[in-house]
mmJSON file of the N, C-alpha and C atoms, coordinates in Angstrom:
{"data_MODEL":{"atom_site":{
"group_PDB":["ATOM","ATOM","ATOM","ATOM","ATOM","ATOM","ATOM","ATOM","ATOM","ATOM","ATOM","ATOM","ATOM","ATOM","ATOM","ATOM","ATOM","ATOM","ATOM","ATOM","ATOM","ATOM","ATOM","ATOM","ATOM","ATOM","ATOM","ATOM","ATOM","ATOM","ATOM","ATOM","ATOM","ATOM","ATOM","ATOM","ATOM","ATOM","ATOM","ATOM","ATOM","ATOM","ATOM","ATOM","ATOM","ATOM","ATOM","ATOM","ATOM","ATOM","ATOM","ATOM","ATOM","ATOM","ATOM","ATOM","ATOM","ATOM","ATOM","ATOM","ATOM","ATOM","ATOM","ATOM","ATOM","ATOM","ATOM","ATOM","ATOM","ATOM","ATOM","ATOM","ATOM","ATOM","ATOM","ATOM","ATOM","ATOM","ATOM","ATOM","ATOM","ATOM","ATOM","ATOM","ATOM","ATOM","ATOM","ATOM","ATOM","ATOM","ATOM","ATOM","ATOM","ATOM","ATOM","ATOM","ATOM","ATOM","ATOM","ATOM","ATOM","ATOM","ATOM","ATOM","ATOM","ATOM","ATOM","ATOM","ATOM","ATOM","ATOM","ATOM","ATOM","ATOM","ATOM","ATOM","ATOM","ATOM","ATOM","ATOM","ATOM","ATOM","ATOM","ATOM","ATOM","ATOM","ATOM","ATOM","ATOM","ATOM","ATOM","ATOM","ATOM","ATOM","ATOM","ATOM","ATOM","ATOM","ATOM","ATOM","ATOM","ATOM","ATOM","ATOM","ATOM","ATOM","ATOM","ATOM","ATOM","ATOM","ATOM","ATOM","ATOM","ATOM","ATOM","ATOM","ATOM","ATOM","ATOM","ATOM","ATOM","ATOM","ATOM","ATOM","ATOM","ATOM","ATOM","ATOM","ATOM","ATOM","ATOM","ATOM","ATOM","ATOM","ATOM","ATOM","ATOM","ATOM","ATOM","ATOM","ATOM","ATOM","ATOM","ATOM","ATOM","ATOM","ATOM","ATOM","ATOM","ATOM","ATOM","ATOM","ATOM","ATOM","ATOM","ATOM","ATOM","ATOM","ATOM","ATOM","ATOM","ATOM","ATOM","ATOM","ATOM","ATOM","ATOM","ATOM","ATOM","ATOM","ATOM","ATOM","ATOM","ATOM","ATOM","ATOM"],
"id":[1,2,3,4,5,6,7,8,9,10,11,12,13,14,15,16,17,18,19,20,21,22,23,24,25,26,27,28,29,30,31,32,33,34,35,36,37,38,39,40,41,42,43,44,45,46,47,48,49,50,51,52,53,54,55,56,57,58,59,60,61,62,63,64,65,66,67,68,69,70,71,72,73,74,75,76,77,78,79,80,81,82,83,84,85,86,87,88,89,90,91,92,93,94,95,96,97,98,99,100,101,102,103,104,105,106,107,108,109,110,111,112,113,114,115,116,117,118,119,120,121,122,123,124,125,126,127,128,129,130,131,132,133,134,135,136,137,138,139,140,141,142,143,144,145,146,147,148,149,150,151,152,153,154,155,156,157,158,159,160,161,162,163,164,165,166,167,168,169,170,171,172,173,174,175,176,177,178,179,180,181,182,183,184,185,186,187,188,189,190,191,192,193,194,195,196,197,198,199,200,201,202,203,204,205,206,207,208,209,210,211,212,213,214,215,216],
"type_symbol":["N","C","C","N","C","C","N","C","C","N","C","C","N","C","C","N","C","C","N","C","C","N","C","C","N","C","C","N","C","C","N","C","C","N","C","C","N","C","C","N","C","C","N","C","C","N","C","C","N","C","C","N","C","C","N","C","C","N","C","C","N","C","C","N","C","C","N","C","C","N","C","C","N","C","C","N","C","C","N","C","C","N","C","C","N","C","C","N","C","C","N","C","C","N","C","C","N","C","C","N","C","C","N","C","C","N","C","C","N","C","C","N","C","C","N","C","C","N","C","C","N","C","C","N","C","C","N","C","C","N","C","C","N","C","C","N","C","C","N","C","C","N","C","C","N","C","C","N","C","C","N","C","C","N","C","C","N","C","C","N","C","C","N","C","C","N","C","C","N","C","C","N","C","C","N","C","C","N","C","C","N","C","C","N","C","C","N","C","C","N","C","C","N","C","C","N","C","C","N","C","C","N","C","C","N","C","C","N","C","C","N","C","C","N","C","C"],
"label_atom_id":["N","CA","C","N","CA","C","N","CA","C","N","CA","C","N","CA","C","N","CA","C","N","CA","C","N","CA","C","N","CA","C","N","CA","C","N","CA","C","N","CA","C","N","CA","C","N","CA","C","N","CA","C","N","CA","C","N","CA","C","N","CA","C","N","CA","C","N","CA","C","N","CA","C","N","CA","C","N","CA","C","N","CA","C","N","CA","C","N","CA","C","N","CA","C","N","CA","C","N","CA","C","N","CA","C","N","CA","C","N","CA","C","N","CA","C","N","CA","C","N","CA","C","N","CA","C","N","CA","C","N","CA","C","N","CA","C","N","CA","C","N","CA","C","N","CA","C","N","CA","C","N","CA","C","N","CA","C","N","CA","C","N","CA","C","N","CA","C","N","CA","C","N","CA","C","N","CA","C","N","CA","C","N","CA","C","N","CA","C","N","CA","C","N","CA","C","N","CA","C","N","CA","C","N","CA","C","N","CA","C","N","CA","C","N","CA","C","N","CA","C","N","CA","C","N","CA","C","N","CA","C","N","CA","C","N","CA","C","N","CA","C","N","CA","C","N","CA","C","N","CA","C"],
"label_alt_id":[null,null,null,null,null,null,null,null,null,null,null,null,null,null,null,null,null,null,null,null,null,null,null,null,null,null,null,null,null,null,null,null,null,null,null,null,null,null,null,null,null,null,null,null,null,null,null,null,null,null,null,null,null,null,null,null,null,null,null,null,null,null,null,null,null,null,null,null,null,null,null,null,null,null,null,null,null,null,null,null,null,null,null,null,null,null,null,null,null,null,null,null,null,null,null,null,null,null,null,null,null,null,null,null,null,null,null,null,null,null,null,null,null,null,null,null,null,null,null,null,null,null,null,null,null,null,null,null,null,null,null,null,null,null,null,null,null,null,null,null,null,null,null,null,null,null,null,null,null,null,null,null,null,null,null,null,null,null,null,null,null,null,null,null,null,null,null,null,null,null,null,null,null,null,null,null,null,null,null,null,null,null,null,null,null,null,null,null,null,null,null,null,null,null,null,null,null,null,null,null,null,null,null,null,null,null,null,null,null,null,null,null,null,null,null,null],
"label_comp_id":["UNK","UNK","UNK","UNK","UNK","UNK","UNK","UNK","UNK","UNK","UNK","UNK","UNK","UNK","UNK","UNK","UNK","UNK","UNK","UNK","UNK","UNK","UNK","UNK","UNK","UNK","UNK","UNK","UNK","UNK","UNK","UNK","UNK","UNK","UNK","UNK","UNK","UNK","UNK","UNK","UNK","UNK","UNK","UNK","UNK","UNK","UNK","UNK","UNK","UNK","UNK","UNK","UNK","UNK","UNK","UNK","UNK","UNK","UNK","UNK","UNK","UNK","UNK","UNK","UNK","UNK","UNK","UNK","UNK","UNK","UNK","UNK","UNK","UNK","UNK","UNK","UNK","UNK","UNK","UNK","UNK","UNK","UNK","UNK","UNK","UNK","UNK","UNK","UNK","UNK","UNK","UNK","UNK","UNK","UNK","UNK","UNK","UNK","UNK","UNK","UNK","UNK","UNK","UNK","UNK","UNK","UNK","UNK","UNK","UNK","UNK","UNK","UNK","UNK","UNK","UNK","UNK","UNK","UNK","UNK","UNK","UNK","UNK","UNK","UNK","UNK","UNK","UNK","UNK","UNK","UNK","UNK","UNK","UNK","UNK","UNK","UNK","UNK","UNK","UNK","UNK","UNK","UNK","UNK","UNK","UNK","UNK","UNK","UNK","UNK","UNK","UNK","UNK","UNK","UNK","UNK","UNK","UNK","UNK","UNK","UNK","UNK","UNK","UNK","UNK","UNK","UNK","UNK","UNK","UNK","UNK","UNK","UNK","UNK","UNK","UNK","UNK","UNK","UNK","UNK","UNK","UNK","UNK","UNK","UNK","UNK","UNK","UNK","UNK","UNK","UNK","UNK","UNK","UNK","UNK","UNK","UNK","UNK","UNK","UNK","UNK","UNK","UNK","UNK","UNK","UNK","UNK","UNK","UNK","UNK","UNK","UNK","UNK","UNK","UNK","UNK"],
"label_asym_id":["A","A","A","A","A","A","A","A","A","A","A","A","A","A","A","A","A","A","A","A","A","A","A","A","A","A","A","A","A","A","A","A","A","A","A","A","A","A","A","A","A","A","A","A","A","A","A","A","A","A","A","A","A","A","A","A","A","A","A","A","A","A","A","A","A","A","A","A","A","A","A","A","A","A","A","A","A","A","A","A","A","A","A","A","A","A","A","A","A","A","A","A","A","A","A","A","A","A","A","A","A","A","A","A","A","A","A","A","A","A","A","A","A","A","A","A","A","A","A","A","A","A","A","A","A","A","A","A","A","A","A","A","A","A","A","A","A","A","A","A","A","A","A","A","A","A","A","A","A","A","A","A","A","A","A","A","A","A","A","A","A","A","A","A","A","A","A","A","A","A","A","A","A","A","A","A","A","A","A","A","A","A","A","A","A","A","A","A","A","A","A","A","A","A","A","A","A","A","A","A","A","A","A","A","A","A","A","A","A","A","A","A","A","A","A","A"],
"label_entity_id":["1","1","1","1","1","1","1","1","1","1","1","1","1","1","1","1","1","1","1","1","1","1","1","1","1","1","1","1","1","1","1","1","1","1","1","1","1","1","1","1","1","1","1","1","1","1","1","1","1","1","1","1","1","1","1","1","1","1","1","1","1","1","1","1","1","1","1","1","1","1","1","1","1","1","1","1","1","1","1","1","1","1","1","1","1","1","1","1","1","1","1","1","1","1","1","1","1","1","1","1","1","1","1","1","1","1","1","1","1","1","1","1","1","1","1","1","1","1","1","1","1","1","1","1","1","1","1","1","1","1","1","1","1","1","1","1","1","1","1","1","1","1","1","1","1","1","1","1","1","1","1","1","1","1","1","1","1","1","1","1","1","1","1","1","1","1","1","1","1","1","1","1","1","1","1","1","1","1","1","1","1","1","1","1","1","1","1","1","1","1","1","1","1","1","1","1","1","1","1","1","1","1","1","1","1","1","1","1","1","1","1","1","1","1","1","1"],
"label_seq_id":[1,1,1,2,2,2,3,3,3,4,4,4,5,5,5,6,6,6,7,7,7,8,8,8,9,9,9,10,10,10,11,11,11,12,12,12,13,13,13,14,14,14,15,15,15,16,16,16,17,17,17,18,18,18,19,19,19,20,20,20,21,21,21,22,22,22,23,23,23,24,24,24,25,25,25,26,26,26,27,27,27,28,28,28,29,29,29,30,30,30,31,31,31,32,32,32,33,33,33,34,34,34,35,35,35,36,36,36,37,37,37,38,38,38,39,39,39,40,40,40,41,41,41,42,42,42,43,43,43,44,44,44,45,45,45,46,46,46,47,47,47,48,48,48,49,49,49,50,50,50,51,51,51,52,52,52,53,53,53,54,54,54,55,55,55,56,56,56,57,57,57,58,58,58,59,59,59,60,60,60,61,61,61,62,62,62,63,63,63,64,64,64,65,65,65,66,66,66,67,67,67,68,68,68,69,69,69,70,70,70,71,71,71,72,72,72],
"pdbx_PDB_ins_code":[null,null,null,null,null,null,null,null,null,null,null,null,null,null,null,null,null,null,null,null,null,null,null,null,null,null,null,null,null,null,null,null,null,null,null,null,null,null,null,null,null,null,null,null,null,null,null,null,null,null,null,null,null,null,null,null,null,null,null,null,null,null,null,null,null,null,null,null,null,null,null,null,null,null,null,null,null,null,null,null,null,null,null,null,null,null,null,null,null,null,null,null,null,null,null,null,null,null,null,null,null,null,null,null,null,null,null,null,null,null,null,null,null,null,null,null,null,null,null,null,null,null,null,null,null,null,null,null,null,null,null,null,null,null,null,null,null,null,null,null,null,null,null,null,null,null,null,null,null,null,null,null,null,null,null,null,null,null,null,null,null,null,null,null,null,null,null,null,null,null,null,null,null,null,null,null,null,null,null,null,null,null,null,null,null,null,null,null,null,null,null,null,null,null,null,null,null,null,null,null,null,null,null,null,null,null,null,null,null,null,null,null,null,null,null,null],
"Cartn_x":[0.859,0.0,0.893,0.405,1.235,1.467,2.38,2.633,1.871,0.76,-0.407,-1.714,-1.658,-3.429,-4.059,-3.006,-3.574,-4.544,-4.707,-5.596,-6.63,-6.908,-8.285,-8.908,-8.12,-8.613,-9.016,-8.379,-8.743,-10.288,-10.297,-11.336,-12.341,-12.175,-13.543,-13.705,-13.072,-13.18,-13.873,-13.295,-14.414,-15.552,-15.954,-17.331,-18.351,-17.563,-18.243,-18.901,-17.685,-18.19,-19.445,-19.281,-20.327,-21.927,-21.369,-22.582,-23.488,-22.607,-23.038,-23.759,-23.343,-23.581,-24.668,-24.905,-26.26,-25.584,-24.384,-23.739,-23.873,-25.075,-25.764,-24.591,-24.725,-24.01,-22.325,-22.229,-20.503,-19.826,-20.601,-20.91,-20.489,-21.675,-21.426,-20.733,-20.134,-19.068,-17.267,-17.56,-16.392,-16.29,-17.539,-18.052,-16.845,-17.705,-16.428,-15.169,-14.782,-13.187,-12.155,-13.576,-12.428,-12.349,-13.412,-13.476,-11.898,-12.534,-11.322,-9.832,-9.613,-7.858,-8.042,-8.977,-8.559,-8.277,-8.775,-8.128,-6.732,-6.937,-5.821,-3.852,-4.47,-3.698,-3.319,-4.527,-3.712,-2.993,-3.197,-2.704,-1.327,-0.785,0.196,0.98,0.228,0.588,1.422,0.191,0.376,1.838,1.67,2.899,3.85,4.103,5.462,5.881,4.962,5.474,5.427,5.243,5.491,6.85,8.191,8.912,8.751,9.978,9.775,9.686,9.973,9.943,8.431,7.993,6.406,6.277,7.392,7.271,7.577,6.977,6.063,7.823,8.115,9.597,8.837,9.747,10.135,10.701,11.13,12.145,11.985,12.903,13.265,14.191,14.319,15.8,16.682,17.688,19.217,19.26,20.59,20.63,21.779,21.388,21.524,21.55,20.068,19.449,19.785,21.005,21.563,21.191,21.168,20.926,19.55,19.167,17.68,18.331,17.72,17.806,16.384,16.36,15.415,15.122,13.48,12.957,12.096,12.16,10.922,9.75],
"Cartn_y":[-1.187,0.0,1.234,2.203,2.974,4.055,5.277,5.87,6.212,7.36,7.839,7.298,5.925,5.447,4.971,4.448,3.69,4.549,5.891,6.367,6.665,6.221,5.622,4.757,3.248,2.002,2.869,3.293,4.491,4.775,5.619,6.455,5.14,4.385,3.106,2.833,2.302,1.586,2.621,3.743,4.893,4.599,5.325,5.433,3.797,2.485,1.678,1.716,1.962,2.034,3.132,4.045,5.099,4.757,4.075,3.362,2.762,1.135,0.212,1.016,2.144,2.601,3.988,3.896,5.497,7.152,6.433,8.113,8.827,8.982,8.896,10.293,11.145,12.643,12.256,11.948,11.219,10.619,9.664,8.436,8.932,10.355,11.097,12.123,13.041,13.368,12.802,11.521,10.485,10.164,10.139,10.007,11.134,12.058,13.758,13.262,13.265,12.957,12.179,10.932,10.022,10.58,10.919,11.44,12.301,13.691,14.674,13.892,13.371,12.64,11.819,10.909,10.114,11.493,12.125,13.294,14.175,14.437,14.763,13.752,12.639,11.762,11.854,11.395,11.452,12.934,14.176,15.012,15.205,14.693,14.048,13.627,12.21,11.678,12.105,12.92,14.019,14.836,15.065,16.192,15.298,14.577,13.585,13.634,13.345,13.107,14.1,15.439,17.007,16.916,17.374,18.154,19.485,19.954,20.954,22.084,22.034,23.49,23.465,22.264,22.275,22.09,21.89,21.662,20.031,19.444,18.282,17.762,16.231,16.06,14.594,14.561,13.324,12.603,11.656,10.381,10.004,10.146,9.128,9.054,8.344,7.772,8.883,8.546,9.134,9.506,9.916,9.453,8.523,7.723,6.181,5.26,5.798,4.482,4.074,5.488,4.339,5.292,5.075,6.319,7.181,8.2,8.871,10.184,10.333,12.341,12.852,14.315,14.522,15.923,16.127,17.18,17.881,18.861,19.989,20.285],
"Cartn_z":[0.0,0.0,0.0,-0.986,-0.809,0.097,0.402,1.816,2.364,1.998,2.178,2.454,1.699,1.373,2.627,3.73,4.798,5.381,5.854,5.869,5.418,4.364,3.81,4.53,4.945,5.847,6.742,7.67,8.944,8.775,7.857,7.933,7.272,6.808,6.094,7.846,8.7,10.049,10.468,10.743,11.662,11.288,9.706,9.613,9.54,9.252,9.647,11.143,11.814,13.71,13.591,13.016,13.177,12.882,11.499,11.361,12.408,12.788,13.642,14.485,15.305,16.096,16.281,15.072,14.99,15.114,14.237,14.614,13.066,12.645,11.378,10.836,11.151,11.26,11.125,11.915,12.033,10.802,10.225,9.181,7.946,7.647,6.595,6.646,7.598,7.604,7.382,7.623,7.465,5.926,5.321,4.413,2.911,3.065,3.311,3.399,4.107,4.873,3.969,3.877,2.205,1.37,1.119,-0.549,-0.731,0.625,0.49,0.055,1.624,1.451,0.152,-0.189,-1.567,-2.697,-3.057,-3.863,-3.474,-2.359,-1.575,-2.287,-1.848,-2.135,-3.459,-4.671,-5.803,-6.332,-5.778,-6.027,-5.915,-4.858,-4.463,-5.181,-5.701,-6.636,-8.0,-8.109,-9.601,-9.601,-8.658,-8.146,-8.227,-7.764,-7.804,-9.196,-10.302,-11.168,-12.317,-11.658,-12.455,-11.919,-13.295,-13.093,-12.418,-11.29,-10.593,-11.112,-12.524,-13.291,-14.089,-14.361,-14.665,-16.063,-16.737,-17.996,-18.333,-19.313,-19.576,-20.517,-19.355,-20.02,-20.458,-22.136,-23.166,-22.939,-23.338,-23.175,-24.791,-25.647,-27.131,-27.6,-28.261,-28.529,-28.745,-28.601,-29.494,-30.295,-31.072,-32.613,-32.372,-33.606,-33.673,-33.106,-31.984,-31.291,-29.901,-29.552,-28.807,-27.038,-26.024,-24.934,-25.709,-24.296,-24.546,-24.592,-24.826,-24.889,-24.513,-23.735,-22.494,-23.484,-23.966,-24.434,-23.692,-23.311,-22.663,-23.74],
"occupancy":[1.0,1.0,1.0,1.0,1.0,1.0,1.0,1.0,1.0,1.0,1.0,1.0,1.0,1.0,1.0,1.0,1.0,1.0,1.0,1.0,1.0,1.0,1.0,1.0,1.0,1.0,1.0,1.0,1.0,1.0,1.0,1.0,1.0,1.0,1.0,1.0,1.0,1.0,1.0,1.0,1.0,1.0,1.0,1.0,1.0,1.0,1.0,1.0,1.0,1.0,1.0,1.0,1.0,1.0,1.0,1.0,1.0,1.0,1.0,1.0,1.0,1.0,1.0,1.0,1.0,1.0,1.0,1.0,1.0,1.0,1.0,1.0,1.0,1.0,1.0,1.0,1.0,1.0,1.0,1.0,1.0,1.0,1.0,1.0,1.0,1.0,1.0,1.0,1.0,1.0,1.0,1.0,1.0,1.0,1.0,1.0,1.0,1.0,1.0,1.0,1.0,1.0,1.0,1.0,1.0,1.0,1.0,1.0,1.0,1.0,1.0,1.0,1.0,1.0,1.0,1.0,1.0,1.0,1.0,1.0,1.0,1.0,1.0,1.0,1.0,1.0,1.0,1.0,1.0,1.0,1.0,1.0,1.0,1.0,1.0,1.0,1.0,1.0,1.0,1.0,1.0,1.0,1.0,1.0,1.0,1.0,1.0,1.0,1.0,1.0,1.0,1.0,1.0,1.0,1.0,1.0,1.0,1.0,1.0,1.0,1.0,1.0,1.0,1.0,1.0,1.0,1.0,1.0,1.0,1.0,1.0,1.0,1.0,1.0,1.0,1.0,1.0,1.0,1.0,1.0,1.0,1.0,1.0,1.0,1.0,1.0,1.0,1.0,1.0,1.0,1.0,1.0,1.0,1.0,1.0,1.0,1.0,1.0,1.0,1.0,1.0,1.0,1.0,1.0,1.0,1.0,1.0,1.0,1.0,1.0,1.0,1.0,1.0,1.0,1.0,1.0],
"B_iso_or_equiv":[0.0,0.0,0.0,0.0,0.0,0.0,0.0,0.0,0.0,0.0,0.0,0.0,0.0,0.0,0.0,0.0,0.0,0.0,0.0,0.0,0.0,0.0,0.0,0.0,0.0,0.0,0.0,0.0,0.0,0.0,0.0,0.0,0.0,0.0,0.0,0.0,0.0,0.0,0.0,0.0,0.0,0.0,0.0,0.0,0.0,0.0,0.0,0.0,0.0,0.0,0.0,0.0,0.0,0.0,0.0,0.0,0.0,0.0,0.0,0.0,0.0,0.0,0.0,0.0,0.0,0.0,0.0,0.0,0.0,0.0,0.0,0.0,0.0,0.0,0.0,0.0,0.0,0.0,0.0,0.0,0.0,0.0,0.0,0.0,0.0,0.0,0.0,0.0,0.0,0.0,0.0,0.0,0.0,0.0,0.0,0.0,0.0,0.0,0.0,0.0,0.0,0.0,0.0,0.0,0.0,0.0,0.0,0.0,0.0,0.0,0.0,0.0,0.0,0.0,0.0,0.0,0.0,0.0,0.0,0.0,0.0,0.0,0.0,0.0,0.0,0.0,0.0,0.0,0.0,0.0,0.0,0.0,0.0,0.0,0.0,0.0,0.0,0.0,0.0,0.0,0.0,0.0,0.0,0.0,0.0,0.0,0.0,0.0,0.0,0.0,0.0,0.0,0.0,0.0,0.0,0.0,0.0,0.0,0.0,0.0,0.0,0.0,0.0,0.0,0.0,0.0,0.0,0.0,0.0,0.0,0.0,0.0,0.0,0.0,0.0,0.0,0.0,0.0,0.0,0.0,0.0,0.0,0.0,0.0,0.0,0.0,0.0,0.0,0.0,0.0,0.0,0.0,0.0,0.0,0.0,0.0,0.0,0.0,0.0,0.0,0.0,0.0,0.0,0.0,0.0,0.0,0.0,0.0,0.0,0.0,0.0,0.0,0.0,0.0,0.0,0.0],
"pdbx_formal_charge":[null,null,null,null,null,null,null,null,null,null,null,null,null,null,null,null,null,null,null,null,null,null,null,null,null,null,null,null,null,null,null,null,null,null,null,null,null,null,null,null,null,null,null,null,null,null,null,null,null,null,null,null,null,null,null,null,null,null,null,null,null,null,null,null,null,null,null,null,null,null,null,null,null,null,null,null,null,null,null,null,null,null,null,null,null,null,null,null,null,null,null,null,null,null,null,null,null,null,null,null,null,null,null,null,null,null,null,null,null,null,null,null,null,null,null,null,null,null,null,null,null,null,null,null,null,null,null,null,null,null,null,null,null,null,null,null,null,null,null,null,null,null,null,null,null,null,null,null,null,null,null,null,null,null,null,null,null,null,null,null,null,null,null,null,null,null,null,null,null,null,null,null,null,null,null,null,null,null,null,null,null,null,null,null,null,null,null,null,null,null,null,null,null,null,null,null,null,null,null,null,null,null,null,null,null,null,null,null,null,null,null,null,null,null,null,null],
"auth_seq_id":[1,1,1,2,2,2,3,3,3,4,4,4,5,5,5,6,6,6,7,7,7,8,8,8,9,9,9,10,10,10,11,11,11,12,12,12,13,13,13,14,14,14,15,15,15,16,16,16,17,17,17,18,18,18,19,19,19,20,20,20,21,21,21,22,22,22,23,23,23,24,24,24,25,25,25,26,26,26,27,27,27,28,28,28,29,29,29,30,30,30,31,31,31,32,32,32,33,33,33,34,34,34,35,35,35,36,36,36,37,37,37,38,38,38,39,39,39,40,40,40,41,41,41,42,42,42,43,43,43,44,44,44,45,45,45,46,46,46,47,47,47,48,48,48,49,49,49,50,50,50,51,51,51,52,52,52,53,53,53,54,54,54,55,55,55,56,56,56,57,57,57,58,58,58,59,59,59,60,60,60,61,61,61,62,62,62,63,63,63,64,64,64,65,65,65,66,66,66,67,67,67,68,68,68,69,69,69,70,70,70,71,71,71,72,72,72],
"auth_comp_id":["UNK","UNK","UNK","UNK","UNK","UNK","UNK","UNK","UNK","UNK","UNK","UNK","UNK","UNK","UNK","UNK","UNK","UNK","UNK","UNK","UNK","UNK","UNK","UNK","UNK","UNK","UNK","UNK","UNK","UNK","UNK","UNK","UNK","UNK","UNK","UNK","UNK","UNK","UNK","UNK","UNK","UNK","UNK","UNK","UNK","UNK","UNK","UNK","UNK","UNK","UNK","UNK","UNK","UNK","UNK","UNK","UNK","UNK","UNK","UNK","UNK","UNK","UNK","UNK","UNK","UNK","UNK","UNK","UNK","UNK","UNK","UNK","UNK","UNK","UNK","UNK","UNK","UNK","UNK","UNK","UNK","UNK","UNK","UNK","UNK","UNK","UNK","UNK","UNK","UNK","UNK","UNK","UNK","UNK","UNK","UNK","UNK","UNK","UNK","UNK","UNK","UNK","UNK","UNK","UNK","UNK","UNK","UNK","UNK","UNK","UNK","UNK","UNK","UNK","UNK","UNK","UNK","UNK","UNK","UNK","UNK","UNK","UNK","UNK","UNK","UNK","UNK","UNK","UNK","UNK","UNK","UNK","UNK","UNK","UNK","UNK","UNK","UNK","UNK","UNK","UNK","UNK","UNK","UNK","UNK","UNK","UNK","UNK","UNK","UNK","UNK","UNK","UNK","UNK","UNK","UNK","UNK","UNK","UNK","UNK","UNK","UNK","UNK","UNK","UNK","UNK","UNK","UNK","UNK","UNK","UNK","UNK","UNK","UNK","UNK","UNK","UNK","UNK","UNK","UNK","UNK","UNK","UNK","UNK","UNK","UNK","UNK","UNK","UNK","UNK","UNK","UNK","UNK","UNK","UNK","UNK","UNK","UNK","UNK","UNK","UNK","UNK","UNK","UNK","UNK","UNK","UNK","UNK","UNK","UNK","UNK","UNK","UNK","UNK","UNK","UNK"],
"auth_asym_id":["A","A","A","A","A","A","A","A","A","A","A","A","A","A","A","A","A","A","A","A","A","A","A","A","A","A","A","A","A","A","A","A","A","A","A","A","A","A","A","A","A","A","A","A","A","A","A","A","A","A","A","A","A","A","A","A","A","A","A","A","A","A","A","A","A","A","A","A","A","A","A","A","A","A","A","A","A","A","A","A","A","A","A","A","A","A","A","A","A","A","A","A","A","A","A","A","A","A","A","A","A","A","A","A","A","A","A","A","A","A","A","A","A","A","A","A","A","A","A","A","A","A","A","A","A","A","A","A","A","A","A","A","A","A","A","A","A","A","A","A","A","A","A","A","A","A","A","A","A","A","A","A","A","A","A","A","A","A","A","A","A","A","A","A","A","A","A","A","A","A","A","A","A","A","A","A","A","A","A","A","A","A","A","A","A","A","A","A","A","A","A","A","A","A","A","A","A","A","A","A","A","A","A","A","A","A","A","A","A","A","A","A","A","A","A","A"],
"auth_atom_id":["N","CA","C","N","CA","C","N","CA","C","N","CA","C","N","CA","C","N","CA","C","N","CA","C","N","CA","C","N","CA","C","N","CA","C","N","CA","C","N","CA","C","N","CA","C","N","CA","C","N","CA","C","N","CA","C","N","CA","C","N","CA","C","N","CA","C","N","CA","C","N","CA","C","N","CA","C","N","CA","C","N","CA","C","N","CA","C","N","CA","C","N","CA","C","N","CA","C","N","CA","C","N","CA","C","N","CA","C","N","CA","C","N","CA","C","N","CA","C","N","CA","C","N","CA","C","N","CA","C","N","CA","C","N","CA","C","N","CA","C","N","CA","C","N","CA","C","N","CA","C","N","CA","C","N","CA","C","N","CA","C","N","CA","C","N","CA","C","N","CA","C","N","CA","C","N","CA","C","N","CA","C","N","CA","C","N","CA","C","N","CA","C","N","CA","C","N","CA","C","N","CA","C","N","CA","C","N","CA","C","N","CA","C","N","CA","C","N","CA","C","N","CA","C","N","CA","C","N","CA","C","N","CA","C","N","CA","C","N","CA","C","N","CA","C","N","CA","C","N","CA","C"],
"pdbx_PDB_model_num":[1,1,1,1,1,1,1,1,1,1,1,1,1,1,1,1,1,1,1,1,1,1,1,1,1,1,1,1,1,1,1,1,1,1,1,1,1,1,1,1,1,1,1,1,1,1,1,1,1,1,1,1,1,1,1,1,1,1,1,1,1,1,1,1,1,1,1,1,1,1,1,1,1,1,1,1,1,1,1,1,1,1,1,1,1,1,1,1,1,1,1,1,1,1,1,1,1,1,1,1,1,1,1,1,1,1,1,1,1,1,1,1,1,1,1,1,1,1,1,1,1,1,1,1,1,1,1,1,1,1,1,1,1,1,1,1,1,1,1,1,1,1,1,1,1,1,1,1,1,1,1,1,1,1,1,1,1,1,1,1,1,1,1,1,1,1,1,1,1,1,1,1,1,1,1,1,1,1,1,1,1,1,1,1,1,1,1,1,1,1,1,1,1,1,1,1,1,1,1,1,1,1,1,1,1,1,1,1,1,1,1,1,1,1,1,1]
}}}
């Protein structure tokens, strides 16, 4: 699992308990809570894999095939 996600399980266990238990208000606020961090998370994600300057990097061949060469 990756670094972040376990808190998803977290918050599924709360609002199950909330459930069981008539914490109707609680439930769907927890409800909220995933949604948020699951977006939260892949944003994250996203970001990891933006260059820090924000411009959108290539990977293709060489010339003559051989090693990559890196295009902005």
């Amino acid at each position: 699992m990756a670094q972040n996600e376990w808190i998803l399980d977290v918050l599924s266990d709360l609002n199950a308990f909330a459930v069981a238990n008539g914490l109707t208000a609680l439930a769907e606020q927890l409800d909220d809570t995933k949604l948020i961090a699951a977006a939260e998370i892949a944003s994250l994600k996203d970001e990891a894999r933006t260059p820090s300057d924000g411009k959108t990097v290539r990977f293709e061949p060489g010339s003559g095939g051989l090693g990559k060469q890196q295009h902005a």
